[in-house]
Steps between C-alpha positions, in 0.01 A plus 500: 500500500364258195294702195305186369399576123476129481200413262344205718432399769563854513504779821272509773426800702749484843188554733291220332850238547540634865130393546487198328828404673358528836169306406722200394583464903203609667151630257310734657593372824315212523810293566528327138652599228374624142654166384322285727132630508206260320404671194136465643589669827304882565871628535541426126125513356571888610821532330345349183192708521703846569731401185165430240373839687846705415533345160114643443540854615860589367387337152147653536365113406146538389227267624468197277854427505683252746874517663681181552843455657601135276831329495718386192583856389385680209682230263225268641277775366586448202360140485217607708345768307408309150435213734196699655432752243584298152194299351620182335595607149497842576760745422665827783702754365843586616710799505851388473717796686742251678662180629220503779208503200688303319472236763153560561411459107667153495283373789169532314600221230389249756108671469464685192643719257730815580446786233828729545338849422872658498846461595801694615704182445723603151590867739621252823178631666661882498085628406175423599308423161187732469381456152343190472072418579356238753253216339150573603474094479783446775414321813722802687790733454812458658782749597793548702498863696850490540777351364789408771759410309502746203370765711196636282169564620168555415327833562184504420367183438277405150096573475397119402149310395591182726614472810888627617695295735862658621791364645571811757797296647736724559301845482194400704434806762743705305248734332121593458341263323078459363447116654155496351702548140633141565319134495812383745805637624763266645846583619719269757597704800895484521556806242315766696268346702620244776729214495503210257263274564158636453303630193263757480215423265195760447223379302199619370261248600239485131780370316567168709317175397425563119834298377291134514843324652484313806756632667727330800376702847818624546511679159140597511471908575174372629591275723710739654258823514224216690835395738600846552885466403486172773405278318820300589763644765569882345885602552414705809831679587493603095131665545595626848793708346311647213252597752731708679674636146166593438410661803869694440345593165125671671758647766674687199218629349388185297522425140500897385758632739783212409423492152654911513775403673528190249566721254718766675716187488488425170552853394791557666696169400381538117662854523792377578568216244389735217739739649807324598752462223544136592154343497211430278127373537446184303055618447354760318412761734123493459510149612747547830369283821474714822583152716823368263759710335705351250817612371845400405834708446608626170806309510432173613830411648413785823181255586737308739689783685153726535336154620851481757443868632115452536606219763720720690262714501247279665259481181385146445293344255636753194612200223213451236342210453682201289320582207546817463795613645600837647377683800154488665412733763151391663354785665204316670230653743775431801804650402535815620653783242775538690640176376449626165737805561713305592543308171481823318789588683689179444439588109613829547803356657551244271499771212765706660752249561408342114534827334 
């Protein structure tokens, strides 16, 4: 048996994969498969509607905001949101709490000016900077929720006088969260979601059409809301996935009940590096993500033998990213906590046989 802790495209629940699996030879029985449907066929217009239904109820959307399922991931977001909420000359603020906002900051020289409120840069993102105030005179306010590769995470997010917009990428549907707190929420599917290819966007519909661009159709939030998410061919098997992952989700108990067992997780594998003789967390514990745990060992020359047992021990997905080194253990909505007993065991192993 595989534990995947890999960070993305990252676990899927068993049932929704058996499903999905069986819709790629025959969907619903109709004697085509998922692959092969038109986007514009009933079969499909359901599947689309039931997903914008299930993103509403387990996120408790109020009215006056829309849900779009858009391609290009959230880096495309990153273009797309000054493009559609940036007036020419205007200026967004930025909180800079990773590679990922980091990213989205340099996209908005092409249509204004970025004002970085705060950084976590000089501490290699290890914090999430709270001291710092958002410009009244700012188009929006930007933030990440959760930071993949250093594994921090915001939790509770900042009272502000303009709009917020997050990038929920890899902690959307992982927790409780107050939509109507938030001008636009985007995430792209494949951390905790679906499977790459598909991008949820959920925006609150006064903001749109203030910025005074004319903006390409394709780009346009607008355009999209009036096409509802077809206004070219939508990646269908990618919506018809998170559907089901979302339908897994209600089955569970929703947003609440997974968001407990979310942090069971969490618990139990942070216990266990501040514990263990061998390993250390690389955040400051106020700041610890519930979705990716970062740590390394205390002597760096046991990363490659622990990263050799976790594969004979069937845990994939471990190494931290390129940047940053060390171990990452993504505990996403999927992954059951069995899997994470079994890394603490392989630490517990490791530290006996390193004593």
């Amino acid at each position: 048996m595989k534990h995947n802790f890999g960070a993305g495209p990252g676990i899927l629940p068993h049932e929704v994969l058996k499903q999905a699996a069986a819709a790629v030879v025959d969907f619903n029985g109709i004697g085509l498969s998922i692959l092969e449907i038109s986007h514009r066929s009933p079969e499909f217009e359901a599947v689309l509607d039931e997903a914008v239904k299930l993103v509403k109820e387990l996120f408790s959307v109020p009215e006056g905001y829309s849900v779009l399922f858009l391609q290009g991931g959230a880096s495309t977001q990153f273009a797309m949101v000054p493009y559609n909420l940036l007036p020419e000359g205007g200026k967004a603020a930025y909180l800079e709490s990773g590679v990922w906002a980091n990213k989205a900051i340099k996209e908005v020289k092409y249509f204004g000016e970025a004002q970085v409120v705060a950084t976590a840069k000089e501490a290699n993102f290890t914090y999430i900077p709270k001291d710092f105030e958002i410009p009244a005179d700012a188009a929006y306010f930007h933030i990440t929720s959760n930071n993949t590769i250093y594994g921090t995470q915001l939790h509770k997010f900042f009272p502000s006088p303009v709009p917020v917009v997050c990038d929920m990428s890899s902690d959307i549907f992982s927790r409780k969260v107050n939509v109507a707190d938030f001008g636009l929420i985007y995430a792209g599917a494949q951390k905790n979601m679906g499977p790459a290819g598909v991008t949820l966007v959920i925006v609150k519909d006064e903001i749109l059409g203030k910025s005074g661009r004319k903006i390409p159709a394709m780009l346009n939030y607008q355009t999209q809301i009036e096409g509802g998410s077809m206004y070219n061919t939508p990646p269908v098997f990618a919506i018809y996935v998170s559907m089901l992952t979302l339908n897994w989700l209600k089955s569970k108990g929703g947003v609440e009940a997974i968001e407990k067992e979310n942090e069971a997780k969490a618990k139990v594998l942070y216990e266990e590096i501040d514990r263990n003789p061998l390993f250390k967390g690389v955040c400051v514990p106020e700041d610890r993500s519930i979705m990716n745990v970062c740590f390394v060992t205390e002597n760096p020359e046991l990363e490659k033998p622990f990263l050799k047992l976790c594969d004979e021990k069937g845990i994939i997905g471990i190494k931290g990213h390129r940047s940053a080194g060390g171990f990452r253990a993504s505990i996403y909505n999927a992954l059951p906590i069995t899997s994470v007993y079994v890394l603490i065991d392989t630490m517990r192993e490791f530290a006996e046989k390193n004593k």
